[in-house]
NUTI-623883 format. One record per residue: x, y, z of N, C-alpha, C in turn; residue number from 1; chain. Coordinates in nm, 3 decimals, padded with zeros to 5 digits, m for minus. Each point is the difference from the previous one (the first is absolute). Layout:
<sites>
SITE       n.X       n.Y       n.Z      ca.X      ca.Y      ca.Z       c.X       c.Y       c.Z     n   chain
SITE         X         Y         Z         X         Y         Z         X         Y         Z   NUM       A
...
</sites>
This chain:
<sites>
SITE       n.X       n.Y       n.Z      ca.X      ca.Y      ca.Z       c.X       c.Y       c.Z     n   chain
SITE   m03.962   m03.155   m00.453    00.078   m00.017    00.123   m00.086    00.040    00.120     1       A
SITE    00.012   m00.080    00.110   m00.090    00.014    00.102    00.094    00.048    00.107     2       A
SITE   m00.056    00.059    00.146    00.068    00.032    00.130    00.066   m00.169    00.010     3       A
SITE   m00.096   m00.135    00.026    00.062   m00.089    00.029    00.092   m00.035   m00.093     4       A
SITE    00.008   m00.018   m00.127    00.150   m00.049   m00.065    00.093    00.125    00.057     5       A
SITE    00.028    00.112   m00.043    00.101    00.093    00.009    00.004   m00.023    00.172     6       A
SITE   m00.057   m00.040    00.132    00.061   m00.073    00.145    00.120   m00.108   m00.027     7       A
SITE   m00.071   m00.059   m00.109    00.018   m00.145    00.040    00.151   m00.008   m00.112     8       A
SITE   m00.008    00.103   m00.070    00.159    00.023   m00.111    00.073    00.032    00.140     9       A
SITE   m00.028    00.107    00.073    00.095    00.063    00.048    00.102   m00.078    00.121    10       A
SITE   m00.105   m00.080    00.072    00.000   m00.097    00.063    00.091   m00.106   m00.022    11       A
SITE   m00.022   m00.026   m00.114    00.111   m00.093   m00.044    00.148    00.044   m00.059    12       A
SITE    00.001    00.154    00.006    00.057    00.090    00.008    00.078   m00.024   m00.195    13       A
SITE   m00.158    00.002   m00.082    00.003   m00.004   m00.117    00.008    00.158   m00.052    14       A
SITE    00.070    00.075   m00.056   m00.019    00.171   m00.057   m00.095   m00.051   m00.100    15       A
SITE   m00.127    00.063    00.002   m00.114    00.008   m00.060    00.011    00.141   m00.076    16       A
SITE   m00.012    00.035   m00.164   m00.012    00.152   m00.019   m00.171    00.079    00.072    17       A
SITE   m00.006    00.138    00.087   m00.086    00.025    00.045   m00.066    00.068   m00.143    18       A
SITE   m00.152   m00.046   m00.023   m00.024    00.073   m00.076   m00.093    00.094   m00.049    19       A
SITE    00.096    00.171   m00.010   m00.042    00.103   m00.008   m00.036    00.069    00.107    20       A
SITE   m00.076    00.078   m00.009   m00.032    00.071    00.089   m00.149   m00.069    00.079    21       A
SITE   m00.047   m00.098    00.056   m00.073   m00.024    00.018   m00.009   m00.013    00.176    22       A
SITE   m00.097    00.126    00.028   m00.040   m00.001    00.116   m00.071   m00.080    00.082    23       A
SITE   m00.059   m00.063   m00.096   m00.143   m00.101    00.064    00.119   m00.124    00.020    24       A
SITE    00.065   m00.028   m00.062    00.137   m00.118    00.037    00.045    00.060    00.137    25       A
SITE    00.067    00.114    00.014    00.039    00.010    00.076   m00.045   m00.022    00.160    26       A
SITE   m00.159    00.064   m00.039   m00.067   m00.028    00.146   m00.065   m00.139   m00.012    27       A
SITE   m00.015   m00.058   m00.077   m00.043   m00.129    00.001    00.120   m00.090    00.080    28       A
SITE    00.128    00.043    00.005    00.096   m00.107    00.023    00.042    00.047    00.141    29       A
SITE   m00.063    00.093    00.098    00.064    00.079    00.104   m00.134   m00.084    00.027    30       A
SITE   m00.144   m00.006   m00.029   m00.067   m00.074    00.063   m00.004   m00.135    00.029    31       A
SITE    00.053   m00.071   m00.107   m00.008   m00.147   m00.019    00.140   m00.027    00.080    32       A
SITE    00.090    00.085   m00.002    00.068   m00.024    00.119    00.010   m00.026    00.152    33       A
SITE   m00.131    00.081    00.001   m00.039    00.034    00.135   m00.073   m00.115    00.059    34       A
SITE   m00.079   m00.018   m00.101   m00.084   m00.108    00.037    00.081   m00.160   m00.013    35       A
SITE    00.120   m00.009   m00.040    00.053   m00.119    00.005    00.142   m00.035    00.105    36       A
SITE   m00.008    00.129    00.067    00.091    00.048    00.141    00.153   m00.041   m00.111    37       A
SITE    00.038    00.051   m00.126    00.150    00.023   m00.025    00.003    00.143   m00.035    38       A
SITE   m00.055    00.071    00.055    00.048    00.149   m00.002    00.138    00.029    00.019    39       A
SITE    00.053   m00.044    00.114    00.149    00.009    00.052    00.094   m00.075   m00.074    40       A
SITE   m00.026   m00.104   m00.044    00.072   m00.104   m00.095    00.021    00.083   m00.153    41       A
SITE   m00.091    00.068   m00.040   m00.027    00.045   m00.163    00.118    00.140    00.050    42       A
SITE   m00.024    00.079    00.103    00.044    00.089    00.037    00.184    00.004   m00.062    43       A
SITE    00.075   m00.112    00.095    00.129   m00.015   m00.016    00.012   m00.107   m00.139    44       A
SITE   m00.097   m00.064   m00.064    00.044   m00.104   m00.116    00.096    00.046   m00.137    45       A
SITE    00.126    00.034    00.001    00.089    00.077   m00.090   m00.116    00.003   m00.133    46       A
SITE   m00.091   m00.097   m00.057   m00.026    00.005   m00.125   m00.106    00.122   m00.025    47       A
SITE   m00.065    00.047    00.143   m00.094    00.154   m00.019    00.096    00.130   m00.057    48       A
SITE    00.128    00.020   m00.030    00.072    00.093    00.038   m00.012    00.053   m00.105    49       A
SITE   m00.075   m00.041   m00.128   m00.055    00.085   m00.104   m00.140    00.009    00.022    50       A
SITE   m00.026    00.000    00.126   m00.177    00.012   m00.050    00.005    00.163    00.040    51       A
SITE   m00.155    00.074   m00.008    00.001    00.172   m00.008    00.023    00.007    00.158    52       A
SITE    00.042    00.133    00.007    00.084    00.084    00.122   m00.145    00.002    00.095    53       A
SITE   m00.144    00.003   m00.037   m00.077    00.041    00.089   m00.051   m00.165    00.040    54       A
SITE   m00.001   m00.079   m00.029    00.003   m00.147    00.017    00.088   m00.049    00.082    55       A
SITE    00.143   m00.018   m00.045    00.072   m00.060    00.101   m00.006    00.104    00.156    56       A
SITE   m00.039    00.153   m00.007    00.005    00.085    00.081   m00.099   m00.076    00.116    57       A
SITE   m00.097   m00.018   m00.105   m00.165   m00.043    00.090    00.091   m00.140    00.062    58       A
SITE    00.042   m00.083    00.000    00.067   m00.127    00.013    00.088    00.049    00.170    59       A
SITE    00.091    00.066   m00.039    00.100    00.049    00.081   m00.021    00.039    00.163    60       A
SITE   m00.162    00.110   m00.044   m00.082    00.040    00.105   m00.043   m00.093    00.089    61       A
SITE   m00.064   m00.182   m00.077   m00.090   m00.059    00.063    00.173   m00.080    00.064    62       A
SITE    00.084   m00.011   m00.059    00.148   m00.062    00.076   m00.006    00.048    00.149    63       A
SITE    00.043    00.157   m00.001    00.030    00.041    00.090   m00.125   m00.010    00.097    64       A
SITE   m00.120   m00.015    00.012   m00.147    00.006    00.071    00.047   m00.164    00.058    65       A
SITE   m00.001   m00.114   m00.063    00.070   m00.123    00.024    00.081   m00.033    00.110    66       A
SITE    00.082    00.072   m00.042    00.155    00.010    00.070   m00.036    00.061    00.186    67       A
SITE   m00.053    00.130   m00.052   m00.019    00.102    00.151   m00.096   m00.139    00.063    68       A
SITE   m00.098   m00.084   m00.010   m00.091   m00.047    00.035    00.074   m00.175    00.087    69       A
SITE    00.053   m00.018   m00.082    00.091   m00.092    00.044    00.083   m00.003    00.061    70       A
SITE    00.037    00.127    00.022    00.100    00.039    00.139   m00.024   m00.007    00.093    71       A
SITE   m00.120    00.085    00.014   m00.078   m00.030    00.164   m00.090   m00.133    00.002    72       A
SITE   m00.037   m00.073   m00.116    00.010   m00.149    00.068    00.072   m00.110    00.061    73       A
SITE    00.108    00.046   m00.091    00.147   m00.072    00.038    00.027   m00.023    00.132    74       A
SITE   m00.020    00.152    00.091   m00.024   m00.013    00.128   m00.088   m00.039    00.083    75       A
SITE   m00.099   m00.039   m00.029   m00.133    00.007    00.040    00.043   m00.219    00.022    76       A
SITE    00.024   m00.019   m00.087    00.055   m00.147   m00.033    00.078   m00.083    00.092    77       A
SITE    00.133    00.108   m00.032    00.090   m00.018    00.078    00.013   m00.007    00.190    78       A
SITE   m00.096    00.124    00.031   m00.055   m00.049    00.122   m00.088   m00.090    00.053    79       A
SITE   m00.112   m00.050   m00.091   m00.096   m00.084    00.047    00.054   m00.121   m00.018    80       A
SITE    00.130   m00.057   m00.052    00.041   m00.087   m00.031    00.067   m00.043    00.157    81       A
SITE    00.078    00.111    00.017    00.103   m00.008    00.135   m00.114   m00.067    00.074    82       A
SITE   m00.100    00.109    00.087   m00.104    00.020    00.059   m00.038   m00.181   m00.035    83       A
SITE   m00.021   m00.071   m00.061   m00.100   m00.098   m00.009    00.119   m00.067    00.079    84       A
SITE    00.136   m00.048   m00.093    00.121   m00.019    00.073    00.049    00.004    00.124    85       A
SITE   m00.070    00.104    00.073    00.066   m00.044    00.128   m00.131   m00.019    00.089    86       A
SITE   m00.100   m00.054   m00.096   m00.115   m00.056    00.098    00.010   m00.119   m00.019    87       A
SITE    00.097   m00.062   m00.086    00.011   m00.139   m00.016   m00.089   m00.071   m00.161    88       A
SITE   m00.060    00.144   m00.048   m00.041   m00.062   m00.087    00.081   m00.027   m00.167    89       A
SITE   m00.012   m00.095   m00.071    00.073   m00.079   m00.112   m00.122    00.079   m00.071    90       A
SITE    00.027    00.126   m00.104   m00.033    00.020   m00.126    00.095    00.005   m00.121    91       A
SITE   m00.122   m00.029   m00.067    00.115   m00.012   m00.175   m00.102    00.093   m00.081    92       A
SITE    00.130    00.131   m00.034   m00.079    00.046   m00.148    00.007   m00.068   m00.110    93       A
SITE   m00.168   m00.015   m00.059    00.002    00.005   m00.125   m00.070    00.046   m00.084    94       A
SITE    00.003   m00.089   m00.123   m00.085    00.107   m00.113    00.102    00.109   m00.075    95       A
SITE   m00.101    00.093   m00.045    00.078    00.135   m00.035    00.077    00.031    00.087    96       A
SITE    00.016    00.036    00.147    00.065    00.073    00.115    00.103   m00.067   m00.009    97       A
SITE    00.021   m00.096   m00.008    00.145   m00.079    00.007    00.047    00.008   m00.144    98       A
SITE   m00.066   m00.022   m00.076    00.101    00.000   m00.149    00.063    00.109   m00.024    99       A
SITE   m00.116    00.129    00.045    00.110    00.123   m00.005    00.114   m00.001    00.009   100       A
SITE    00.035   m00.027    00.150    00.110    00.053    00.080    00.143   m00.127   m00.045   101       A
SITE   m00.090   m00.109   m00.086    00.123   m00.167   m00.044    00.038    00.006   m00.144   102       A
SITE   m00.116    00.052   m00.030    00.010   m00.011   m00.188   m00.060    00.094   m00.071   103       A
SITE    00.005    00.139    00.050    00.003    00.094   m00.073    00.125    00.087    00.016   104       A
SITE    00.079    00.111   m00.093    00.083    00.073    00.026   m00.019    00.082    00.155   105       A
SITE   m00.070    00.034    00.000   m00.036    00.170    00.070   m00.150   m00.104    00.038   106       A
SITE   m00.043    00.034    00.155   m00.110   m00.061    00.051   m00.130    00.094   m00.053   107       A
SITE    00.015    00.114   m00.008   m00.112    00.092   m00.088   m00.064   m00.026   m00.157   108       A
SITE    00.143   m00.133   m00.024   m00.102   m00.010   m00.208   m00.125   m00.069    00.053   109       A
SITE    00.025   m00.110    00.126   m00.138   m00.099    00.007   m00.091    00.113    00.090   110       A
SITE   m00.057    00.074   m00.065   m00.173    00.074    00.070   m00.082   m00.127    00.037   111       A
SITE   m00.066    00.047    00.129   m00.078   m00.107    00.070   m00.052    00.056    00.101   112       A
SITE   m00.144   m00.044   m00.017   m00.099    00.041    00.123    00.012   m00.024    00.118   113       A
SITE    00.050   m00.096    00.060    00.024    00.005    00.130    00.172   m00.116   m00.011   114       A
SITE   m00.043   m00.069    00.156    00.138   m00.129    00.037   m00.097   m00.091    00.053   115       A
SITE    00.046   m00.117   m00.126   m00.057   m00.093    00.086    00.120   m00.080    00.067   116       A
SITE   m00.068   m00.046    00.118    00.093   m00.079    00.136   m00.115   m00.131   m00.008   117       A
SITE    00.108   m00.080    00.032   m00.029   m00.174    00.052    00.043   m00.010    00.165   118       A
SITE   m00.080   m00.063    00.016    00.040   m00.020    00.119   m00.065   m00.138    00.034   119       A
SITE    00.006   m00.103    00.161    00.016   m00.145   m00.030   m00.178    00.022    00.052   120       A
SITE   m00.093   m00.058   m00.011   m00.146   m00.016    00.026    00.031    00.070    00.187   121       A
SITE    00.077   m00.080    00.047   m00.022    00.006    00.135    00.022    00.126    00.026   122       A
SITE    00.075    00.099   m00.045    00.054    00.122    00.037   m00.097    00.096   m00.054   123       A
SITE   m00.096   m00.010   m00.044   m00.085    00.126   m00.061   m00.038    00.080    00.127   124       A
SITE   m00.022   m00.014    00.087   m00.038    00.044    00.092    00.070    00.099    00.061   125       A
SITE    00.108   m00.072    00.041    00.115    00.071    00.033    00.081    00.090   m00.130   126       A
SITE   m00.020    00.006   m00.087    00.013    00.093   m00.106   m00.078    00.106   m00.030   127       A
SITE   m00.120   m00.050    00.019   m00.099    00.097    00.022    00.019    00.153    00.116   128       A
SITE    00.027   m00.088    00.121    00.043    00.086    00.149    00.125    00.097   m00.066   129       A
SITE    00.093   m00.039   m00.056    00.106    00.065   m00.080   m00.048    00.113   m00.076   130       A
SITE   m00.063   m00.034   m00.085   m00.040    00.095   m00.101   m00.085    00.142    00.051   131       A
SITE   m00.139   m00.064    00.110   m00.031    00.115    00.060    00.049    00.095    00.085   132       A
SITE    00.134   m00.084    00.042    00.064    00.076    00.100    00.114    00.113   m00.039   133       A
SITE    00.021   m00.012   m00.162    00.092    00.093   m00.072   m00.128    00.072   m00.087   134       A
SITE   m00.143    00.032    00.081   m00.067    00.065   m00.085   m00.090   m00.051   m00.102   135       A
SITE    00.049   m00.104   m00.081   m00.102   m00.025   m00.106   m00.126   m00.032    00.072   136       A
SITE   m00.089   m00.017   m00.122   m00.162   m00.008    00.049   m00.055   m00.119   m00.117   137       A
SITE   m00.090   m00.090    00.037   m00.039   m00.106   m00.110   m00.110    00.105   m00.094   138       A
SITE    00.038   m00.061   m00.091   m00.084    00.038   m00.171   m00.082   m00.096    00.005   139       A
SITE    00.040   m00.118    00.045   m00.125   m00.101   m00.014   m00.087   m00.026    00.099   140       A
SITE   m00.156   m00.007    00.010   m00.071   m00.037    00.074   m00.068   m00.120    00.018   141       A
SITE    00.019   m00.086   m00.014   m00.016   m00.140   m00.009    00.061   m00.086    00.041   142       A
SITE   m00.045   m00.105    00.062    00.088   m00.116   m00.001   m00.060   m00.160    00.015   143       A
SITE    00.067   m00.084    00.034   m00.028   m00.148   m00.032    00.068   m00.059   m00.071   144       A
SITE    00.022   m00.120    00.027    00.101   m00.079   m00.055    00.011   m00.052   m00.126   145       A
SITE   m00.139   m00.018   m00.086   m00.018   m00.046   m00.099   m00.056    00.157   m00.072   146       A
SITE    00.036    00.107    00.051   m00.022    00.085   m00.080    00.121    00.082   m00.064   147       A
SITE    00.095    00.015    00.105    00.106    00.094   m00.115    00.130   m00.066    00.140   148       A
SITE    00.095   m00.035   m00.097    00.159   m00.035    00.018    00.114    00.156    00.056   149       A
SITE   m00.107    00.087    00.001    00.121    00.161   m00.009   m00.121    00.087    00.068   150       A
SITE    00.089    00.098    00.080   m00.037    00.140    00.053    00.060    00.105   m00.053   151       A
SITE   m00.070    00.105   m00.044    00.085    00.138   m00.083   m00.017    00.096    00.098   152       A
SITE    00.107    00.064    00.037    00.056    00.108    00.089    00.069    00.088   m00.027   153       A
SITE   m00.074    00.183    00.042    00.053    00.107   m00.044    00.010    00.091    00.104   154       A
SITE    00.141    00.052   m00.029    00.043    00.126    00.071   m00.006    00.127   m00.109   155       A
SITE   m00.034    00.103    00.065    00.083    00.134   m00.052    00.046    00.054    00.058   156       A
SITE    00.156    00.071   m00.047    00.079   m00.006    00.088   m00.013    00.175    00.022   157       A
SITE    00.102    00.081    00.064   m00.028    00.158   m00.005    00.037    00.071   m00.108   158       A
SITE    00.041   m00.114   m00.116    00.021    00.084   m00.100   m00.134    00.022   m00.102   159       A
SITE   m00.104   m00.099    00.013   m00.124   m00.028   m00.036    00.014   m00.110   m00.129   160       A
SITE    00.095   m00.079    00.038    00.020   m00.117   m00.108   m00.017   m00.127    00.070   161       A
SITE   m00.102   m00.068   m00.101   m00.082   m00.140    00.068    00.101   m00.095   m00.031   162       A
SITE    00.035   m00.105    00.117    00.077   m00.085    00.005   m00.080   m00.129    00.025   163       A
SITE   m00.060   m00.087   m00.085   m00.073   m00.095   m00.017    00.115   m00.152    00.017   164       A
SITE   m00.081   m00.083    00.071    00.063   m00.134    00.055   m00.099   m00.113   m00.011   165       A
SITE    00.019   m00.060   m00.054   m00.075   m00.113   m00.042    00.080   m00.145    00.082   166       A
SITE   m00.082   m00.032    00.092    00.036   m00.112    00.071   m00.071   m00.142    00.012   167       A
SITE    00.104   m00.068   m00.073   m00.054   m00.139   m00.042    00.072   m00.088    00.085   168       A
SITE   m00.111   m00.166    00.065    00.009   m00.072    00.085   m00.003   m00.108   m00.120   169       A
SITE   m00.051    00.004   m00.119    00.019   m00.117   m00.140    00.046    00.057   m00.086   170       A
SITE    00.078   m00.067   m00.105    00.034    00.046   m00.118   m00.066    00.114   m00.132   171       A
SITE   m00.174   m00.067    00.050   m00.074    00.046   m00.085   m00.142    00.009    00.048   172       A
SITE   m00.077    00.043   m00.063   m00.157    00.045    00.084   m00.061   m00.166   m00.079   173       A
SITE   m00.013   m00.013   m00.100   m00.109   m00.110   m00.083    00.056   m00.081    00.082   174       A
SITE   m00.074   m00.117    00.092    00.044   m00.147    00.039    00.060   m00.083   m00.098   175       A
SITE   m00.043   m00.014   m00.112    00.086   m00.067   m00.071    00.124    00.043   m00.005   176       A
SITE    00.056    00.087    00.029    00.149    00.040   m00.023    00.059    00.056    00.144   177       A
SITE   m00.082   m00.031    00.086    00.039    00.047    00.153    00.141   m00.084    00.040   178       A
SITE   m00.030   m00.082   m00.022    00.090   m00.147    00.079    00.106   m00.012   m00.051   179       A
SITE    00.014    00.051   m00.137    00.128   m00.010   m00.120    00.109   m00.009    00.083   180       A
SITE    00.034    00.077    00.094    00.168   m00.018    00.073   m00.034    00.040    00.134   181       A
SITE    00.032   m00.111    00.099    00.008    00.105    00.145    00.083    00.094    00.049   182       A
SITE   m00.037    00.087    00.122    00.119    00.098   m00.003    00.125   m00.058    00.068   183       A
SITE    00.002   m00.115    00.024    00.127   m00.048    00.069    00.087   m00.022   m00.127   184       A
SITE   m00.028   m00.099   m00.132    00.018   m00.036   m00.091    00.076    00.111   m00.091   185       A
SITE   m00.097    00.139    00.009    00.064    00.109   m00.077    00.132    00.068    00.108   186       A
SITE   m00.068   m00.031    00.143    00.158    00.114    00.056    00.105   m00.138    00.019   187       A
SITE   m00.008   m00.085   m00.038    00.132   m00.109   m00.024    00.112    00.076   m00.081   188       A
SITE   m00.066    00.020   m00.107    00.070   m00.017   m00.156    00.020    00.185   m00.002   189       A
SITE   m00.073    00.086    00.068    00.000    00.136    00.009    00.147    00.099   m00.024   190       A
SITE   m00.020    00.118   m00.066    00.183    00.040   m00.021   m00.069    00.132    00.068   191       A
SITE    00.123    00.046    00.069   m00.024    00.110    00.069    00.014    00.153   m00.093   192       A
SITE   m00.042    00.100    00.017   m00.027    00.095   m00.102    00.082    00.143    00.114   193       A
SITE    00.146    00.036    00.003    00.099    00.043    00.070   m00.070    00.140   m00.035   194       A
SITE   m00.057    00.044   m00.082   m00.028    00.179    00.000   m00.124    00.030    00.086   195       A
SITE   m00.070   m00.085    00.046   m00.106    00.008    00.098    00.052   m00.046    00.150   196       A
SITE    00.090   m00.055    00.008    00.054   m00.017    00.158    00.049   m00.118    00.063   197       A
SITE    00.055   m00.018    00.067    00.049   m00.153    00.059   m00.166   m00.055    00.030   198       A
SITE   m00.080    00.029    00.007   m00.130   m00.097    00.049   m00.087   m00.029   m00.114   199       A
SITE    00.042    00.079   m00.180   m00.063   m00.043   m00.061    00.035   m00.135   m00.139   200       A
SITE   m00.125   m00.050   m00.031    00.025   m00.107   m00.042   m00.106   m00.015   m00.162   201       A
SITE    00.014   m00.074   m00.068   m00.072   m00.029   m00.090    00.014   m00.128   m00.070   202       A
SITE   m00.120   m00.055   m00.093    00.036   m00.137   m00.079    00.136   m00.005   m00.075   203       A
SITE   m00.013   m00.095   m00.045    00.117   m00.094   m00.082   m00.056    00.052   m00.137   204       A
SITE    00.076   m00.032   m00.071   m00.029    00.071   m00.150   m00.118   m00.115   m00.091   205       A
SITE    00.034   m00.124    00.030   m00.098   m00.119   m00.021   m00.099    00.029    00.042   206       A
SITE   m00.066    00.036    00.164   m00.081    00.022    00.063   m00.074    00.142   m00.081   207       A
SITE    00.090    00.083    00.015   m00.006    00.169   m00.059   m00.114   m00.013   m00.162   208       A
SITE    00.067   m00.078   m00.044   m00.048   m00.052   m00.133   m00.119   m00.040    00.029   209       A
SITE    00.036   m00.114    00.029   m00.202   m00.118   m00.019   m00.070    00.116    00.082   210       A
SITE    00.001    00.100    00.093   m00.038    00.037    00.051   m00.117    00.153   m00.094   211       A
SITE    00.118    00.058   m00.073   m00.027    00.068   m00.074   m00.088   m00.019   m00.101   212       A
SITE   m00.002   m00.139   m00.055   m00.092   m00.021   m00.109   m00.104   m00.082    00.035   213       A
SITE   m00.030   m00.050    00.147   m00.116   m00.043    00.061   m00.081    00.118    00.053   214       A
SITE    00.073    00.131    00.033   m00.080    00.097    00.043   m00.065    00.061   m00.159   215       A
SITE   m00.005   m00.025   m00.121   m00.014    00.079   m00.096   m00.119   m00.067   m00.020   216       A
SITE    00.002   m00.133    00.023   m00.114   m00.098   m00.014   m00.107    00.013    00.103   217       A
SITE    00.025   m00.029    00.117   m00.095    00.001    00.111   m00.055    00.109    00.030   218       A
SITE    00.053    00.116   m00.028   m00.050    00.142    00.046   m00.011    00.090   m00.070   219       A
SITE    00.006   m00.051   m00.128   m00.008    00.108   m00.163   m00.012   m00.072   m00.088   220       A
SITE   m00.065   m00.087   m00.008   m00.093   m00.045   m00.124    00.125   m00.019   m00.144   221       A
SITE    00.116   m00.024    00.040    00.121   m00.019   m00.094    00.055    00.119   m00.084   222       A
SITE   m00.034    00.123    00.107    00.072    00.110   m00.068    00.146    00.039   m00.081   223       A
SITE   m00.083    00.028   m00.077    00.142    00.098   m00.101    00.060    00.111    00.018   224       A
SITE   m00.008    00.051    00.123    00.009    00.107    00.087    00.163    00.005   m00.035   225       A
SITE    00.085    00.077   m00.049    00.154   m00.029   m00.062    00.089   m00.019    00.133   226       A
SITE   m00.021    00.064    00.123    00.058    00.086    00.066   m00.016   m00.239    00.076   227       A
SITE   m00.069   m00.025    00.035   m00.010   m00.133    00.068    00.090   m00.059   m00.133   228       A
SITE   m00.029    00.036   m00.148    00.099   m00.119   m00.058    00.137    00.043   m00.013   229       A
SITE    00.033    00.120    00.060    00.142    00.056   m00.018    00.034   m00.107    00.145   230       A
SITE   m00.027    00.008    00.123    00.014   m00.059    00.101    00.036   m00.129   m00.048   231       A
SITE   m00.059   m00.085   m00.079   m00.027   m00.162   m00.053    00.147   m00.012   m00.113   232       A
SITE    00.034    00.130   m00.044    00.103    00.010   m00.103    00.157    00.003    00.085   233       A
SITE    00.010    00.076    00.113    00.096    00.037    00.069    00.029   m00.117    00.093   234       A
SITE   m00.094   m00.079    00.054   m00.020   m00.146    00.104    00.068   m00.088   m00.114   235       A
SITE   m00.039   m00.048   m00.116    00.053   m00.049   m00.095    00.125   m00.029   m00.039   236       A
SITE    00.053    00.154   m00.068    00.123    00.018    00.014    00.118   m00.026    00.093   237       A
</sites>
């Protein structure tokens, strides 16, 4: 029995017997968790509820670290959203940042490095002026048109927690998959996401989808990363 089968039992919320006393399981599966971002998911999955007391403990800890972290993004979100909003600008979360808050229980199971935002080609600019003006600062130093589709932008706030924003003018960085949908096309069909605010918005579940499993391709080499195919499982459903 490996860390990845005994994930991938629990996940499917199969009761697997744990077996024995085996420590190296135990930290093997708090890591392979970690590294496949369902820490929070394994955390609440009823089928852990026989695994050992210092395991699900270790689980519980990385929940609550999740949770506190996502709180003060929540806000962080929620204002830059308004803020773009009453500059006139049309963004749509997506990606992880939006599935959270549409198709997960609790916006803390989906862990995620930053938010990515769409916005229409013409408005980067003026999104940009937005972003520096609530503080953030660009991560990226580069630019050109045929070089990257997105700008990454970070605040820390006074609590000393990095609030990362990933701002995309295309769907995707590879040209071959840039053009896939325009942003007029996606905020047509767009459903609004009510726990982030009257100004926020996100894809269609069709969109949400192809979207999800073109990013696994274009920007990860067709990862098995669980935490992107739990996303692909929940869009599905």
């Amino acid at each position: 029995m490996t860390p990845d089968t005994v994930i991938l039992a629990a996940l499917r919320n199969e009761r697997v017997p744990w077996p024995g006393d085996d420590d190296r399981l135990g930290t093997g599966v708090l890591d392979c968790a970690a590294d496949h971002g369902v820490s929070p998911l394994l955390a609440r999955a009823a089928a852990t509820g026989h695994w050992p007391d210092h395991l699900r403990a270790g689980l519980a800890s990385r929940c609550r670290a999740a949770a506190a972290v996502d709180a003060v993004r929540h806000q962080h979100l929620v204002r830059l959203l308004e803020t773009l909003s009453s500059a006139g600008i049309d963004a749509l979360v997506v990606k992880g940042a939006q599935l959270a808050f549409t198709h997960y229980p609790h916006s803390w199971l989906r862990p995620r490095l930053d938010t990515d935002l769409l916005v229409d080609p013409s408005r980067r600019s003026a999104a940009d002026a937005v972003l520096r003006g609530l503080g953030y600062r660009p991560a990226t130093h580069f630019d050109g048109a045929l070089v990257t589709h997105q700008f990454q932008y970070r605040l820390e706030d006074r609590l000393g927690i990095e609030d990362r924003v990933d701002l995309h003018w295309r769907i995707a960085n590879p040209h071959v998959f840039a053009d896939t949908f325009t942003f007029a096309e996606l905020a047509r069909a767009s459903r609004p996401i009510s726990s982030l605010g009257h100004a926020a918005h996100g894809l269609s579940d069709a969109h949400a989808l192809m979207l999800a499993c073109m990013h696994r391709v274009a920007h990860h080499a067709n990862s098995t990363r669980l935490l992107w195919l739990y996303d692909i499982h929940l869009l599905v459903e």
